[in-house]
N, C-alpha and C positions, 0 to 999 in steps of 0.2 A: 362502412364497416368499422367495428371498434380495435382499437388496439390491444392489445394482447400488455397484461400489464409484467410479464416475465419476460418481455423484452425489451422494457424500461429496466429491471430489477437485473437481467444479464447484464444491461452496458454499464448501470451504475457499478456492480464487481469489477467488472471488467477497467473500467477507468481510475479505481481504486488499487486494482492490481499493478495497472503500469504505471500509475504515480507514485505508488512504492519501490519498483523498480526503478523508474528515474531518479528520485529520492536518492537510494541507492548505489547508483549507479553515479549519482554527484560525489557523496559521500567516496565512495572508493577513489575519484579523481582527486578529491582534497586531498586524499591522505595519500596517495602518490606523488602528486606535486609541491607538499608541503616541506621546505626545509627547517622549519622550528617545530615545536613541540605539541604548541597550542593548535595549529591549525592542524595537526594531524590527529589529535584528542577531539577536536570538532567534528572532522569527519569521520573517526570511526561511532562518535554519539550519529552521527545522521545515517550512517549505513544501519545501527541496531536499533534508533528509532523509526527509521522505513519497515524492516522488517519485523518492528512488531507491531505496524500501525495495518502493513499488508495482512497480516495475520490476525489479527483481532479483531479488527475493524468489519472483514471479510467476513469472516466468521459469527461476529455478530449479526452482520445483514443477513444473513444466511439463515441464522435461527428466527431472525427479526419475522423473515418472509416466510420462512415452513409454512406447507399445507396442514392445518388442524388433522389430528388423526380422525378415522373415523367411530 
């Protein structure tokens, strides 16, 4: 039986989503744990670049894979 290619195209969003979240979720640590200036400027660039890398990125796969209309 063949595979179903929308369930390659699910998990790749999908692993895309929680790497941005992890991403993110690093970023937020940095900049809680950070007592100088520079490390907490690093992680707030890695929390807004997670969150536009989950948003773009996603989105673009999204339109990448649409079904043609009819």
């Amino acid at each position: 039986m063949a595979r179903d290619p929308a369930t390659a195209r699910w998990a790749m969003l999908s692993a895309v989503r929680v790497a941005g979240a992890l991403a993110a979720t690093l970023g937020v640590i940095l900049v809680a744990r950070a007592e100088d200036w520079a490390p907490r400027i690093l992680g707030v660039a890695i929390v807004l670049a997670a969150l536009a890398m989950t948003g773009s990125v996603t989105g673009h796969l999204a339109r990448r894979w649409r079904s043609p209309q009819p």
